[in-house]
DOVOMI-69402 format. One record per residue (C-alpha): chain; residue number from 1; x, y, z. Coordinates in steps of 0.25 Angstrom, whole numbers, padded with zeros to 4 digits. Each point is the difference from the previous one (the first is absolute). Layout:
<senus>
+----+-----+-------+-------+-------+
: ch :   i :     X :     Y :     Z :
+----+-----+-------+-------+-------+
:  A : NUM :     X :     Y :     Z :
...
+----+-----+-------+-------+-------+
</senus>
This chain:
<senus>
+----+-----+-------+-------+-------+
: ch :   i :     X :     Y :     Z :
+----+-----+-------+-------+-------+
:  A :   1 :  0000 :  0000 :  0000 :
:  A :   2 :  0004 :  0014 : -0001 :
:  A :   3 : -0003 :  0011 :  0011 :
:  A :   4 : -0004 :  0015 : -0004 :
:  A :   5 : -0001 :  0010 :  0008 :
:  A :   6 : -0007 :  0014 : -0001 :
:  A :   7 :  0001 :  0010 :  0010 :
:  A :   8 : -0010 :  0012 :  0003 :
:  A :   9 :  0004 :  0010 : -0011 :
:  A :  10 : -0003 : -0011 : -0012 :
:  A :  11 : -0015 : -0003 :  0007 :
:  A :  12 : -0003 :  0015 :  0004 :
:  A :  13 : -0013 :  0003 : -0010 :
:  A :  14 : -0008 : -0008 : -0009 :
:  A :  15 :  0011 :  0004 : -0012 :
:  A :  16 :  0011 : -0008 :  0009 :
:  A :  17 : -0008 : -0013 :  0002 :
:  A :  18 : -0004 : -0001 : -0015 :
:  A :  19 :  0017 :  0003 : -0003 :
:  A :  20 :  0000 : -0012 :  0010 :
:  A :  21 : -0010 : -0008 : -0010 :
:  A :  22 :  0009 :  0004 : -0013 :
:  A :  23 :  0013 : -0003 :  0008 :
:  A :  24 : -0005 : -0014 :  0002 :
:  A :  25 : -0005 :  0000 : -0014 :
:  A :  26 :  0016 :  0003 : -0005 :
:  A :  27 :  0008 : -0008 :  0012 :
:  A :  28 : -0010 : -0011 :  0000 :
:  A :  29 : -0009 : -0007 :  0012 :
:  A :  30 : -0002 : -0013 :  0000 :
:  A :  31 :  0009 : -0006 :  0014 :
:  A :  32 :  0000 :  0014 :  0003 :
:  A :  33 : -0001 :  0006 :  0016 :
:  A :  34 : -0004 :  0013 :  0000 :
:  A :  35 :  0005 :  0005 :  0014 :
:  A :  36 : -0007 :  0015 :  0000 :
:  A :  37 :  0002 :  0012 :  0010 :
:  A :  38 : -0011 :  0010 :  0004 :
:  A :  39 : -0006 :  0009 : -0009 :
:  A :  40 :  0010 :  0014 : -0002 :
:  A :  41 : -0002 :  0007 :  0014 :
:  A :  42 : -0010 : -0008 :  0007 :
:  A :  43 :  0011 : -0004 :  0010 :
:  A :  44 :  0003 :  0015 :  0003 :
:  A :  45 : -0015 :  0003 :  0003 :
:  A :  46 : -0003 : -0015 :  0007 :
:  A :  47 :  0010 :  0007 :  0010 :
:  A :  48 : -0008 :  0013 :  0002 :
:  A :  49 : -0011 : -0009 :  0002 :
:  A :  50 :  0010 : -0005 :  0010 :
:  A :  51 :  0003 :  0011 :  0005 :
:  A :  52 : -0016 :  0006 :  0003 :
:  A :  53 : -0002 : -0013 :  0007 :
:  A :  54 :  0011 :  0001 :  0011 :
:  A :  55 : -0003 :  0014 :  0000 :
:  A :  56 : -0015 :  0000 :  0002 :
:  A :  57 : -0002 :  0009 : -0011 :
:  A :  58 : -0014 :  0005 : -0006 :
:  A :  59 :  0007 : -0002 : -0013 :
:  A :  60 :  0002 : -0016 :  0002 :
:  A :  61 : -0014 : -0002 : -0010 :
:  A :  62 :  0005 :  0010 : -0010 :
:  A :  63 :  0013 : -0005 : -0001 :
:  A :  64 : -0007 : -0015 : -0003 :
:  A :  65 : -0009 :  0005 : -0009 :
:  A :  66 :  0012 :  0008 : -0008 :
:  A :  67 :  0007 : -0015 : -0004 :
:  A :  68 : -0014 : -0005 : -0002 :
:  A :  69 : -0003 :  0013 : -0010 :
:  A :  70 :  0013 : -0003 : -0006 :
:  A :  71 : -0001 : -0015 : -0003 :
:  A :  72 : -0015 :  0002 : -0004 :
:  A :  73 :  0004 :  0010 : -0010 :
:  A :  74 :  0012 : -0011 : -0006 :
:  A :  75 : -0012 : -0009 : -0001 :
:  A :  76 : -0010 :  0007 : -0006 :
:  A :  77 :  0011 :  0003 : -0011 :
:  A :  78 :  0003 : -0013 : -0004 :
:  A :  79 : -0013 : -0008 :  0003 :
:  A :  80 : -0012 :  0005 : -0009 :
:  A :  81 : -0011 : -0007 :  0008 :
:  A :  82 :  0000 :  0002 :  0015 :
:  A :  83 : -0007 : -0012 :  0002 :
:  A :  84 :  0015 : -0008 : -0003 :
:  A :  85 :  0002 : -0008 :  0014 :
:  A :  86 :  0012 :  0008 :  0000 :
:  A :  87 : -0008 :  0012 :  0008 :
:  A :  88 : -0005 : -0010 :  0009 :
:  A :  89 :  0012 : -0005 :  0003 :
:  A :  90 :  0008 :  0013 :  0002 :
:  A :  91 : -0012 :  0004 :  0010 :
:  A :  92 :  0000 : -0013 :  0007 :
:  A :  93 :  0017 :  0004 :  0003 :
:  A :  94 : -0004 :  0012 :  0006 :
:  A :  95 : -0011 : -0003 :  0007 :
:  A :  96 :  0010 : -0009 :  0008 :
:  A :  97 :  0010 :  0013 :  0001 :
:  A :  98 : -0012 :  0006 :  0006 :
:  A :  99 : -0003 : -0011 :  0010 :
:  A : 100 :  0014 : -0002 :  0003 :
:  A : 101 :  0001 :  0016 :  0004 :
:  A : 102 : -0012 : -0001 :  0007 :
:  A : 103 :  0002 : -0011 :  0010 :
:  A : 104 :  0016 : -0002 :  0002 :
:  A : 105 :  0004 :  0000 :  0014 :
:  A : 106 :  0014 : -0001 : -0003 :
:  A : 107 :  0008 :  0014 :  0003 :
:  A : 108 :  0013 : -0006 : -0005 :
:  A : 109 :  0005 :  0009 : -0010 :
:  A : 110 :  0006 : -0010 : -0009 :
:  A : 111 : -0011 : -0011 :  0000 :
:  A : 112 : -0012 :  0011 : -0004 :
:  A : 113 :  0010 :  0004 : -0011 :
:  A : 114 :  0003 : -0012 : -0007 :
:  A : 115 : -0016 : -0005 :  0002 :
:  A : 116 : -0003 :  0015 : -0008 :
:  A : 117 :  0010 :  0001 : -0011 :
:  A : 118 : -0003 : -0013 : -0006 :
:  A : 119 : -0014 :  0003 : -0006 :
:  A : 120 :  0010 :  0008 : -0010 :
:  A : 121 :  0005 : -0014 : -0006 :
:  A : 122 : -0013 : -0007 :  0003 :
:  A : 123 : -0007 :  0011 : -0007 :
:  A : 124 :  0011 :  0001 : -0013 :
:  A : 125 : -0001 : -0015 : -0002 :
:  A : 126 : -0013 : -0001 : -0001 :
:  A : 127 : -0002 :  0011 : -0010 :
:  A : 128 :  0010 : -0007 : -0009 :
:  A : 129 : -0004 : -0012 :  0002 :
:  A : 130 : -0016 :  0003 : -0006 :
:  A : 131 :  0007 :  0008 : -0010 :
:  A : 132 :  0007 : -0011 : -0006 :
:  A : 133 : -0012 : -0010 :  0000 :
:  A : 134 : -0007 :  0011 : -0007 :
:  A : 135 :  0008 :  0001 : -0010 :
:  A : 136 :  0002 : -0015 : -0002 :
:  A : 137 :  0010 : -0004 :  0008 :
:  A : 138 : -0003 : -0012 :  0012 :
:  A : 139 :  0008 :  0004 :  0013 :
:  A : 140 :  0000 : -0006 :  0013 :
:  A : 141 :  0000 :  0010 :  0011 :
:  A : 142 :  0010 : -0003 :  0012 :
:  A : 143 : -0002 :  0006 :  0014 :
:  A : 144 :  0016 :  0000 :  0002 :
:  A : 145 : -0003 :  0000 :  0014 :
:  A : 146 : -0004 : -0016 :  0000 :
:  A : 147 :  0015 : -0002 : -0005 :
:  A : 148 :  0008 :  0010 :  0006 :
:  A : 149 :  0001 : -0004 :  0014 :
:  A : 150 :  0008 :  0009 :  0010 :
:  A : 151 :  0003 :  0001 :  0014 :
:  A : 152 : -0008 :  0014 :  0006 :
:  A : 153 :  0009 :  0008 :  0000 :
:  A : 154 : -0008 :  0012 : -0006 :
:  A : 155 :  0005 :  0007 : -0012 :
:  A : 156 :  0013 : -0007 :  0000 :
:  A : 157 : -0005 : -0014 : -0001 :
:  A : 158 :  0010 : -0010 : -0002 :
:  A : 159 : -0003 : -0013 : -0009 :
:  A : 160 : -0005 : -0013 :  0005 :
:  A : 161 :  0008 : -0007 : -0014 :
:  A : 162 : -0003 : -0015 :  0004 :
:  A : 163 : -0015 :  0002 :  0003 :
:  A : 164 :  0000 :  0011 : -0013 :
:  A : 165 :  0006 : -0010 : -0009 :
:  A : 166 : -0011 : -0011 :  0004 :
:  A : 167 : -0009 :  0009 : -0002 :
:  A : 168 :  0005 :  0006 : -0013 :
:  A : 169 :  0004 : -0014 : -0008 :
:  A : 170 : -0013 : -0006 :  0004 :
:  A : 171 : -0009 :  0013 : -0003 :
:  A : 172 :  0004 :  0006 : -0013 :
:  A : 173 : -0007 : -0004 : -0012 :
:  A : 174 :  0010 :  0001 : -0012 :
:  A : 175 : -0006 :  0000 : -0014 :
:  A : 176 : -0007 :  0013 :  0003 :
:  A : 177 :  0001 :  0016 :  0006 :
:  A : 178 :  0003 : -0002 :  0013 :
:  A : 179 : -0003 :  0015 :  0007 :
:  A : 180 :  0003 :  0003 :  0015 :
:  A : 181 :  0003 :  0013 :  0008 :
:  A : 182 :  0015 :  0003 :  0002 :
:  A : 183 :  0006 :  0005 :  0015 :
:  A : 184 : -0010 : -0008 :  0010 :
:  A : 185 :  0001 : -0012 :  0005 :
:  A : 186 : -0008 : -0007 :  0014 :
:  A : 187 :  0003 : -0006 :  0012 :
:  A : 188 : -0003 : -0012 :  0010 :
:  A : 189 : -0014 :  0007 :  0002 :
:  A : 190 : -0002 :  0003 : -0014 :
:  A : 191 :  0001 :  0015 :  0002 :
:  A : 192 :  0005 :  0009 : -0009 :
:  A : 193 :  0015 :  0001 : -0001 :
:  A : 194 :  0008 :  0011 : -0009 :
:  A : 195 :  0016 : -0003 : -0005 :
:  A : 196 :  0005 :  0013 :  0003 :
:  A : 197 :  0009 :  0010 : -0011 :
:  A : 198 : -0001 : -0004 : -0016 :
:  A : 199 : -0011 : -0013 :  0008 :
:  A : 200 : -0007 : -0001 : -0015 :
:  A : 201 :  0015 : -0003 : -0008 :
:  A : 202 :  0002 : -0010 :  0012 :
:  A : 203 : -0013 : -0007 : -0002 :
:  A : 204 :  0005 : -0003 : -0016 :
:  A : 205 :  0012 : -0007 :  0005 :
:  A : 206 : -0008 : -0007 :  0013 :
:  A : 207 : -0007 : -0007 : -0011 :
:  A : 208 :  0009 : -0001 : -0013 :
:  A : 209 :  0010 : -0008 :  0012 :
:  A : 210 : -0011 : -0009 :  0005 :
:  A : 211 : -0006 : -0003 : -0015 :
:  A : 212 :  0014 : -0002 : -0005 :
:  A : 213 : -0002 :  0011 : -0010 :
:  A : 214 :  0006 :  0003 : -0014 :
:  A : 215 :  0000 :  0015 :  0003 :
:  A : 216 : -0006 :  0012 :  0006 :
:  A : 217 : -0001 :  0012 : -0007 :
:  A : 218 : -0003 :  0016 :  0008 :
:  A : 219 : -0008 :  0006 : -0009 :
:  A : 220 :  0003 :  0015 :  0001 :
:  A : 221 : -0002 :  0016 : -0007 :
:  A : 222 :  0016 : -0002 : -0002 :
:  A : 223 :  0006 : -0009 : -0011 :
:  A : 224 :  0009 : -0007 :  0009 :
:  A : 225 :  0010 :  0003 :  0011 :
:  A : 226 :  0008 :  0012 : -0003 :
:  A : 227 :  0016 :  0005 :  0003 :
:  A : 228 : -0007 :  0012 :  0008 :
:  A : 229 : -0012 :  0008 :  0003 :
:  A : 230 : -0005 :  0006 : -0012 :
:  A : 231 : -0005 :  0011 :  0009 :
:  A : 232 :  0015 :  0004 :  0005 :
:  A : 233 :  0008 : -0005 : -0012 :
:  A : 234 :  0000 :  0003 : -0015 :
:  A : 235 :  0001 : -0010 : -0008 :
:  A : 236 : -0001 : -0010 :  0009 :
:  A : 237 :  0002 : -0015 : -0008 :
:  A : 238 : -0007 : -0012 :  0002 :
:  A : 239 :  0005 : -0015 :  0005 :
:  A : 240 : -0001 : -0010 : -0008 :
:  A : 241 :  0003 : -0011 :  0013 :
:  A : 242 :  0003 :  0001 :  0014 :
:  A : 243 :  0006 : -0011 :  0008 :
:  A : 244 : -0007 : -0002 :  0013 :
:  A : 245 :  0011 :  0003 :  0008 :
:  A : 246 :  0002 :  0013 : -0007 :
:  A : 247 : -0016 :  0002 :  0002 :
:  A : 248 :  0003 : -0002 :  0015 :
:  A : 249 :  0010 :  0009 :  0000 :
:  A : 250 : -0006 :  0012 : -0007 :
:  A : 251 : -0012 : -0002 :  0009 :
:  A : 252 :  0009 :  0000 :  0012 :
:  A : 253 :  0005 :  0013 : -0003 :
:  A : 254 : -0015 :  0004 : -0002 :
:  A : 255 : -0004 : -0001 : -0014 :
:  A : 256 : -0013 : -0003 : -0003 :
:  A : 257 :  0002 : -0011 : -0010 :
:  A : 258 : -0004 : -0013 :  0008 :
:  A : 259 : -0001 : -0002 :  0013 :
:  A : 260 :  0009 : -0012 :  0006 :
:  A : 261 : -0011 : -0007 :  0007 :
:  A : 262 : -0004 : -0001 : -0015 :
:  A : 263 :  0011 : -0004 : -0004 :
:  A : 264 :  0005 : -0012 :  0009 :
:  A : 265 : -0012 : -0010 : -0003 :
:  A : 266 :  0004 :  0002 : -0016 :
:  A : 267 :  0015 : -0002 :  0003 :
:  A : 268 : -0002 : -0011 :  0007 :
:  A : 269 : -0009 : -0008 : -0011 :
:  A : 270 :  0009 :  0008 : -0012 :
:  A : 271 : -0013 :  0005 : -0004 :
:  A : 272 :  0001 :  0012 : -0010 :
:  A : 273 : -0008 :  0014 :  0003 :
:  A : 274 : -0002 :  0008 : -0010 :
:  A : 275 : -0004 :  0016 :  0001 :
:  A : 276 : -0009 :  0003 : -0013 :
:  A : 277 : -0008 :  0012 : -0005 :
:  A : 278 : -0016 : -0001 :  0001 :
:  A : 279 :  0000 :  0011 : -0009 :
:  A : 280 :  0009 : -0006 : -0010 :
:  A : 281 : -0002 : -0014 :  0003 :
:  A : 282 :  0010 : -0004 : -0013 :
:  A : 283 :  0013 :  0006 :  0006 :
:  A : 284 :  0010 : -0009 :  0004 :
:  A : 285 :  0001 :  0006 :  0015 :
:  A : 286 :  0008 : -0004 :  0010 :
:  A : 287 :  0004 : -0014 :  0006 :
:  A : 288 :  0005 : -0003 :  0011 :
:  A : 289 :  0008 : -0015 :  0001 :
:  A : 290 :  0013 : -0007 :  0004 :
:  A : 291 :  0012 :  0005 : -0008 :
:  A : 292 :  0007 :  0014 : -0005 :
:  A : 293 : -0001 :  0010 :  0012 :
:  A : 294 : -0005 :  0008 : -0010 :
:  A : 295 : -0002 :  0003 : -0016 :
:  A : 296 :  0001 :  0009 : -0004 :
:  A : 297 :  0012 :  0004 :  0009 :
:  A : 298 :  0000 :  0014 :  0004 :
:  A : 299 :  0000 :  0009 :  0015 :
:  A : 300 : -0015 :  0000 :  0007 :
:  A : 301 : -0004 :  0010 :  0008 :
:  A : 302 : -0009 :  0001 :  0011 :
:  A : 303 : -0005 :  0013 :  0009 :
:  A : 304 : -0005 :  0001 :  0011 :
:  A : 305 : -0006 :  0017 :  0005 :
:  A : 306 : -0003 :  0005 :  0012 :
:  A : 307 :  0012 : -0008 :  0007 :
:  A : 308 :  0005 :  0004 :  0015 :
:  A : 309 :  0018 : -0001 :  0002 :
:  A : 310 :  0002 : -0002 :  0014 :
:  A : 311 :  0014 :  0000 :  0005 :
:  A : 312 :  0003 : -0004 :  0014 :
:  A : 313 :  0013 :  0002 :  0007 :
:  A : 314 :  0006 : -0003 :  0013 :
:  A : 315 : -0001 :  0012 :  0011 :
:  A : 316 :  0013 : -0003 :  0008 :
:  A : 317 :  0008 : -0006 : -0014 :
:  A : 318 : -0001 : -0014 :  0002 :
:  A : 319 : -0001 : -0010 : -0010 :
:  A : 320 : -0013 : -0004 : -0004 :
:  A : 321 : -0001 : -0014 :  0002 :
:  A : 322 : -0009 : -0013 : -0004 :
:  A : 323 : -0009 :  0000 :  0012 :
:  A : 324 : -0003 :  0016 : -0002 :
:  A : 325 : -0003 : -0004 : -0015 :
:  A : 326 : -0008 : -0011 :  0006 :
:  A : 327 : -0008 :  0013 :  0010 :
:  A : 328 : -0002 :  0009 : -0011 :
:  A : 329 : -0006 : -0012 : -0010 :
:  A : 330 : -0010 : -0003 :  0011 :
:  A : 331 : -0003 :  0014 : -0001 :
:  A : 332 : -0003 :  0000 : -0013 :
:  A : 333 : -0009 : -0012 :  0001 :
:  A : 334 : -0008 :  0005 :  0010 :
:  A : 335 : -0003 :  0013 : -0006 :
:  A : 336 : -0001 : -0007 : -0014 :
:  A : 337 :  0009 :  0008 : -0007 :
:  A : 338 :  0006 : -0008 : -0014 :
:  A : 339 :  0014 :  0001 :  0000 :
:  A : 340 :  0005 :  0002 : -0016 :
:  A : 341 :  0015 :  0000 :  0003 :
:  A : 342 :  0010 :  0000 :  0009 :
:  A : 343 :  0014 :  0006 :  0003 :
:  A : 344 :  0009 : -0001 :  0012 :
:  A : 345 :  0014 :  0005 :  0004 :
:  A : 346 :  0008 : -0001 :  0013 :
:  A : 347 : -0009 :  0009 :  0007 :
:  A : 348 : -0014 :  0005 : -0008 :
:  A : 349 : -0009 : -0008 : -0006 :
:  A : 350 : -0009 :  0004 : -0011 :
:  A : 351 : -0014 : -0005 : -0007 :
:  A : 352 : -0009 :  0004 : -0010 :
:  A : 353 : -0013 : -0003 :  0006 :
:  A : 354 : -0016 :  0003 : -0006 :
:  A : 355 : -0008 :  0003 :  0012 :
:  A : 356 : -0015 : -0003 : -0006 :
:  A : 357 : -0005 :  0000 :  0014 :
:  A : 358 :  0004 :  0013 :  0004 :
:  A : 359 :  0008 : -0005 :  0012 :
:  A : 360 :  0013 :  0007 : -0001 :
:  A : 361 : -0003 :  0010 :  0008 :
:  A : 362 : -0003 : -0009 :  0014 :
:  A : 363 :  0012 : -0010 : -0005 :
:  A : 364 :  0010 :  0013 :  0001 :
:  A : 365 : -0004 :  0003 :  0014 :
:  A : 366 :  0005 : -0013 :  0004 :
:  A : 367 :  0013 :  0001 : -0009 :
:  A : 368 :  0005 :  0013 :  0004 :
:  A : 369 :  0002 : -0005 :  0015 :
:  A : 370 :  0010 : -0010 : -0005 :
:  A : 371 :  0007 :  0007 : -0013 :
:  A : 372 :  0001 :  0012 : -0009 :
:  A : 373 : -0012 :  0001 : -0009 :
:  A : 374 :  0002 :  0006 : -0014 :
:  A : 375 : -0010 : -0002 : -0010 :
:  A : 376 : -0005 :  0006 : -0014 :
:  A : 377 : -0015 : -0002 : -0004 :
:  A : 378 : -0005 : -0002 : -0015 :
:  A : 379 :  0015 : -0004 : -0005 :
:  A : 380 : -0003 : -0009 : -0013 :
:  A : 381 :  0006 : -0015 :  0000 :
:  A : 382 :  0006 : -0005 : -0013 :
:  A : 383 :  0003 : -0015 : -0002 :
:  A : 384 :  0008 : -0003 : -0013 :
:  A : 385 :  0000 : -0015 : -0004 :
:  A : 386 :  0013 : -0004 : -0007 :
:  A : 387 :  0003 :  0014 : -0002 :
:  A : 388 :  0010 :  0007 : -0009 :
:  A : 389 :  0005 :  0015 :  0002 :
:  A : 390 : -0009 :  0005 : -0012 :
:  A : 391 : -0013 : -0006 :  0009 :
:  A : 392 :  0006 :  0007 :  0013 :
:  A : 393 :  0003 :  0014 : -0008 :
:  A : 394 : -0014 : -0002 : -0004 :
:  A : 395 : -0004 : -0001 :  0015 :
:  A : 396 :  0008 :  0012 :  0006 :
:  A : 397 : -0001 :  0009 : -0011 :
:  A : 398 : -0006 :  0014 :  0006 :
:  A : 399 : -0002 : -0006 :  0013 :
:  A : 400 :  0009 :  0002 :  0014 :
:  A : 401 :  0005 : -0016 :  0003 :
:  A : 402 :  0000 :  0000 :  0015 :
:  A : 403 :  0004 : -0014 :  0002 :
:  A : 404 :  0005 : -0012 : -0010 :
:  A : 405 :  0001 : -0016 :  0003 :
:  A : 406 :  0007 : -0008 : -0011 :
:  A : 407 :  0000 : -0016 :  0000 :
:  A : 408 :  0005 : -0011 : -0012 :
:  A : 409 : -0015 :  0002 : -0007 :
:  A : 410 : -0006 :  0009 :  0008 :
:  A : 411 :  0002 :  0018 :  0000 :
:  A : 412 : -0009 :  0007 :  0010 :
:  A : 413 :  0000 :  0015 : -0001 :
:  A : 414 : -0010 :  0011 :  0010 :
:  A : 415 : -0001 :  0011 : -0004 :
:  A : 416 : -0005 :  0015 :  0002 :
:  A : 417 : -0006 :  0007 : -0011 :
:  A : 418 :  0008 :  0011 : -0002 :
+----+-----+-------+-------+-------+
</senus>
């Protein structure tokens, strides 16, 4: 079999899931699981939705009724009758949401969250899977949440592999369109579990490991996986091939190519994944297998904005030494800062840290009784892959470099905009 996967942006209006139809129509469906995320935005306003509810807001209803408007309006562009059994069966989804807002007991956080945002997915699938027996084709609708079985941990959920590879191998039709939600699984008491960051590209490779795939393929509004960010970069080129470990490494460093947690099922079964336009389903796209790090070969860059340089040194002039590294780590764990590179010397220590939480501040308090605290807020983080010293002039041109690391692959560059 071969997984697809299309995330919310290819699904987001009536035009998105017949370009879904006429992709299927090019890349073929027969042995085909369709794993599908919610519909463009509806995550974002599911967690308003969220929000209102812990809130006790007046605005719970109308935030409800906003992501019923909107998938009503999706409906009514694609299915020329309202009497379809798809408007029952999108009513019937949130009638449940309803139900489930109005008689939770539970005020963890986390559990309410995962139980919400899943009608995205469940909504999504649902849509597409009407559409396509509308337009001829037979599919099989998978709740995903019979096959991906997780311990509770809410949001993060971890994969229950032997009981999800039971389930999967003696579940899945083959011979058909297979379509299940991506990002949620269940656990033990078949409530409603989510996988965390990049949940639905994770689901493709849960299942393409388990059903021994040929492929997957992420079918996105790009035509593959590019040297750089379009938006930062002219003339960025795309990849023909990635290696896994390369894959690994540029999404260590932040890239938003694959995530890891993607990756490691594939690697492990040499299954290929492939990154494809929806738009222009023809192009080759990019591929990502065992083999040549990467072909073309040339410098990628990744950047990340709005990064925080903290550098620490000792009051009295000691060294700085493993079990002070060890502190400030803990630190940073604790406050949730992501630490994007590091740099030490005798006695000061330096690291290049996002701070999403807004936590810094607290986290200073507690630094500044043991060291000297210097830091520099919105420096920008460049990481050049296989770099050369065009790649880096292109990086530090008209910009202040405060601070450059240099390993055997690996050129990482802050900067301050001059």
């Amino acid at each position: 079999m071969r997984v697809f996967k299309f995330g919310g942006a290819s699904v987001k209006d009536a035009e998105g899931i017949k370009n879904v139809y006429n992709v299927l129509q090019t890349a073929g469906y027969e042995d085909v699981l369709l794993v599908v995320s919610a519909m463009g935005k509806t995550t974002n306003a599911l967690e308003v939705v969220i929000k209102n509810y812990f809130d006790k807001s007046a605005e719970l209803n109308s935030s409800v009724q906003e992501v019923k408007k909107y998938h009503n309006q999706i409906l009514l562009d694609l299915f020329e009758n309202e009497k379809n059994e798809v408007f029952a069966a999108v009513n019937s989804q949130f009638s449940d949401l309803e139900y489930f807002l109005a008689h939770n007991k539970s005020p963890n956080y986390n559990f309410v969250y995962d139980q919400i945002v899943s009608y995205g997915e469940l909504i999504s699938t649902t849509v597409l899977s009407h559409y396509m027996t509308f337009m001829g084709i037979k599919t099989q609708w998978l709740d995903v949440r019979n096959f991906i079985k997780t311990n509770s941990n809410y949001r993060d959920a971890e994969v229950d592999w032997d009981l999800t590879q039971k389930n999967i191998s003696k579940n899945v039709k083959q011979n058909s369109l297979n379509i299940t939600q991506g990002f949620l699984g269940s656990d033990e008491n078949n409530f409603t579990t989510t996988l965390g960051r990049e949940g639905s590209d994770y689901t493709a490779a849960i299942f393409a490991y388990c059903l021994n795939a040929e492929s997957v393929t992420i079918w996105k509004d790009v035509p593959g996986v590019m040297n750089a960010d379009p938006r930062y970069f002219e003339n960025a080129s795309l990849l023909n091939q990635i290696s896994y470990r390369e894959a690994i490494e540029l999404a260590f460093y932040g890239a938003t190519v694959i995530h890891p947690k993607t990756l490691q099922p594939l690697q492990k079964k040499e299954i290929p994944l492939y990154v494809k336009s929806f738009i222009n389903p023809t192009l080759p796209g990019t591929s990502v297998a065992k083999g040549a790090d990467l072909e073309p070969y040339m410098p990628c860059f990744i950047v990340k904005r709005n990064q925080l340089l903290i550098s620490l040194s000792s009051i009295d002039f000691s060294f700085i030494m493993e079990e002070n590294i060890s502190e400030i780590f803990a630190l940073f764990h604790q406050f949730k800062l992501k630490v994007n590179l590091i740099q030490n010397s005798a006695i000061s220590f330096s690291v290049c840290v996002e701070d999403k939480f807004d936590n810094f501040k607290d986290l200073n308090a507690i630094l500044s009784k043991k060291f000297k605290v210097d830091f520099t807020e919105n420096v920008t983080l460049y990481t050049i892959r296989h770099f050369d010293e065009k790649a880096a002039q292109t990086v530090e041109e008209n910009k202040t470099v405060i601070l450059k690391q240099v390993s055997r692959e690996t050129m990482q560059i802050i900067t301050k905009e001059s």
